[in-house]
TORKOL-4160 file (C-alpha; in steps of 0.2 Angstrom, whole numbers, padded with zeros to 4 digits, m for minus):
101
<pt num="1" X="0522" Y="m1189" Z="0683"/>
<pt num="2" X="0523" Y="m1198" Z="0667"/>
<pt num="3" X="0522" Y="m1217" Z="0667"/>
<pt num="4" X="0538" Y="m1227" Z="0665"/>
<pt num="5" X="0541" Y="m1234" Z="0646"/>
<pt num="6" X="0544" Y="m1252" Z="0645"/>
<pt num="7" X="0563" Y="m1248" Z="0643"/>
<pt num="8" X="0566" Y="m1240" Z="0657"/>
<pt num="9" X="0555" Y="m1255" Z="0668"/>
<pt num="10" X="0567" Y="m1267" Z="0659"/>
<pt num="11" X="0583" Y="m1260" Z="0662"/>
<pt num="12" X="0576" Y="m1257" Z="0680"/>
<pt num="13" X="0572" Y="m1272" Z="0682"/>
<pt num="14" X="0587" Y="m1282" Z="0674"/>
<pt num="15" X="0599" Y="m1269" Z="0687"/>
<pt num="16" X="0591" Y="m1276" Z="0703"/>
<pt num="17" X="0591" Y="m1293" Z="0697"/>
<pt num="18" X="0608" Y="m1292" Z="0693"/>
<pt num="19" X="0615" Y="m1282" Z="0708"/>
<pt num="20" X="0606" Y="m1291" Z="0721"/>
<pt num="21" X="0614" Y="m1308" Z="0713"/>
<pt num="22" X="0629" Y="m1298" Z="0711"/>
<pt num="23" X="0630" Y="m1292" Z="0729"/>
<pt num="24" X="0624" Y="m1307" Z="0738"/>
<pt num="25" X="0638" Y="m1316" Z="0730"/>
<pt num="26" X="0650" Y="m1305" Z="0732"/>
<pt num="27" X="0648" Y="m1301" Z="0751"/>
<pt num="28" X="0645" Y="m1320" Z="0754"/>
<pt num="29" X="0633" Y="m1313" Z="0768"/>
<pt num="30" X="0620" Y="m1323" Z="0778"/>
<pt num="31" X="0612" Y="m1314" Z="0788"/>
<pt num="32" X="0595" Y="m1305" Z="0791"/>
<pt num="33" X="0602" Y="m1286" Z="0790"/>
<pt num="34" X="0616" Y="m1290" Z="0777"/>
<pt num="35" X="0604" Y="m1297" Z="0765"/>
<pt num="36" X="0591" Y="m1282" Z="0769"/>
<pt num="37" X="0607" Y="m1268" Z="0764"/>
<pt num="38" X="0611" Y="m1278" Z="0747"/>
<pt num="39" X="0593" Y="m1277" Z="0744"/>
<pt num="40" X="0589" Y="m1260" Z="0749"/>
<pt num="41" X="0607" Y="m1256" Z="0738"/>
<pt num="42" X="0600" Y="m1266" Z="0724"/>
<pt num="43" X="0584" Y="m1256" Z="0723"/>
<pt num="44" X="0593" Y="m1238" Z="0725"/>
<pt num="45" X="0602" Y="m1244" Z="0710"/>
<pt num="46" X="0588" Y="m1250" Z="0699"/>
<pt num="47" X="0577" Y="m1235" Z="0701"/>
<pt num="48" X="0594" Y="m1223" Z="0697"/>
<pt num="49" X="0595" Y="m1233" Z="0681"/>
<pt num="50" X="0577" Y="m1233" Z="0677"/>
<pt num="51" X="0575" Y="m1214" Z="0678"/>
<pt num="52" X="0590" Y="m1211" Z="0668"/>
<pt num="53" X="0583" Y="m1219" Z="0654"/>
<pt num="54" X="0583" Y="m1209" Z="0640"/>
<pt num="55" X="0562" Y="m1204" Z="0637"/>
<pt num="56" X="0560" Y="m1205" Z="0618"/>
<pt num="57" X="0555" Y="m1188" Z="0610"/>
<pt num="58" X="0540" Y="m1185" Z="0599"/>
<pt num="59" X="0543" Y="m1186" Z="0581"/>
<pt num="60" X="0540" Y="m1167" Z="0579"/>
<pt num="61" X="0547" Y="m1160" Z="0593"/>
<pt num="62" X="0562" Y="m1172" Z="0590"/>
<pt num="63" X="0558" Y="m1162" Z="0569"/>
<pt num="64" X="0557" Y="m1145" Z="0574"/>
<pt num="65" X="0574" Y="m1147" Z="0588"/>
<pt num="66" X="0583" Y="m1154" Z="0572"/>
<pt num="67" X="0578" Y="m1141" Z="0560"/>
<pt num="68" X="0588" Y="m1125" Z="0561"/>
<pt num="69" X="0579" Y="m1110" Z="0569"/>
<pt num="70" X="0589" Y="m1093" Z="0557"/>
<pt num="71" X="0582" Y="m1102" Z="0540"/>
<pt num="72" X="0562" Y="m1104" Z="0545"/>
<pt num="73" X="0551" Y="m1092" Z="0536"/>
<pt num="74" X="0538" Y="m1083" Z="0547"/>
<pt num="75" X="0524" Y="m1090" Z="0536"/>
<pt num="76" X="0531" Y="m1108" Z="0538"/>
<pt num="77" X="0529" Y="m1107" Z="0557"/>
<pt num="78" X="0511" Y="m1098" Z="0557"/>
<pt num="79" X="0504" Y="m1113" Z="0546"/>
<pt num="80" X="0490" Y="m1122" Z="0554"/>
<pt num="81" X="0497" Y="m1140" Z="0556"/>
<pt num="82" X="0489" Y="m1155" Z="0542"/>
<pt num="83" X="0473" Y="m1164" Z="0547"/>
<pt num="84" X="0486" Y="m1179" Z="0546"/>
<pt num="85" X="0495" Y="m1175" Z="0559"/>
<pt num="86" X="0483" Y="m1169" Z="0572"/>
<pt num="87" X="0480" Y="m1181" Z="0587"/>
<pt num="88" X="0460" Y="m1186" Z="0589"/>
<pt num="89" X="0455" Y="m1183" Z="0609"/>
<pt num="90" X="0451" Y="m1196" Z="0619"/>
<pt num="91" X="0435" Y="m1203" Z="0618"/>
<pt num="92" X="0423" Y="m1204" Z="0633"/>
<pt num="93" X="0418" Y="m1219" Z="0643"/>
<pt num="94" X="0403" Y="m1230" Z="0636"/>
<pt num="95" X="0394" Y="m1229" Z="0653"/>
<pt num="96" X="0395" Y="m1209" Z="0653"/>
<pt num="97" X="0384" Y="m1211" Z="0637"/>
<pt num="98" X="0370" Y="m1223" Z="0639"/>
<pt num="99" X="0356" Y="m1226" Z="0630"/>
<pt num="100" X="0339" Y="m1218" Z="0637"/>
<pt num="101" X="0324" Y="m1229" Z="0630"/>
């Protein structure tokens, strides 16, 4: 599962802020279960919000969903991709290297 972008933590976050505010005030409840539903409500809604955040695209998947499919060449798709924009691995962990004296 991919980890949530700071948008969709903010616009979660600002929903169950809101709602529960909202709610409480709304209902005028003071009790125990009353205020446990609003909250319970309050975080149903934040996490729908959240997850339907948009999840920006990559640049070249968002390029080649753009470009039209009938006008590529063969030879334009087969070409190997610049060193530019190829993405470095990961390096390892310092302590999986150590030094041996």
């Amino acid at each position: 599962m991919p980890r949530p972008t700071a948008a969709q933590l903010a616009y979660g976050t600002a929903t169950v802020i809101a709602s529960t505010l909202l709610l409480l005030l709304l209902s005028q409840t003071s009790t125990g279960l009353g205020i446990a539903v609003v909250t319970a409500a309050a975080l149903a809604l934040g996490l729908l919000v959240a997850l339907t955040v948009p999840i920006p695209k990559r640049r070249a998947e968002a390029a080649r969903a753009a470009a039209p499919q009938a006008t590529a060449s063969p030879a334009a798709t087969a070409a190997p991709m610049p060193a530019a924009a190829r993405v470095p691995e990961p390096r390892a962990a310092a302590a999986e290297h150590s030094v041996r004296r």
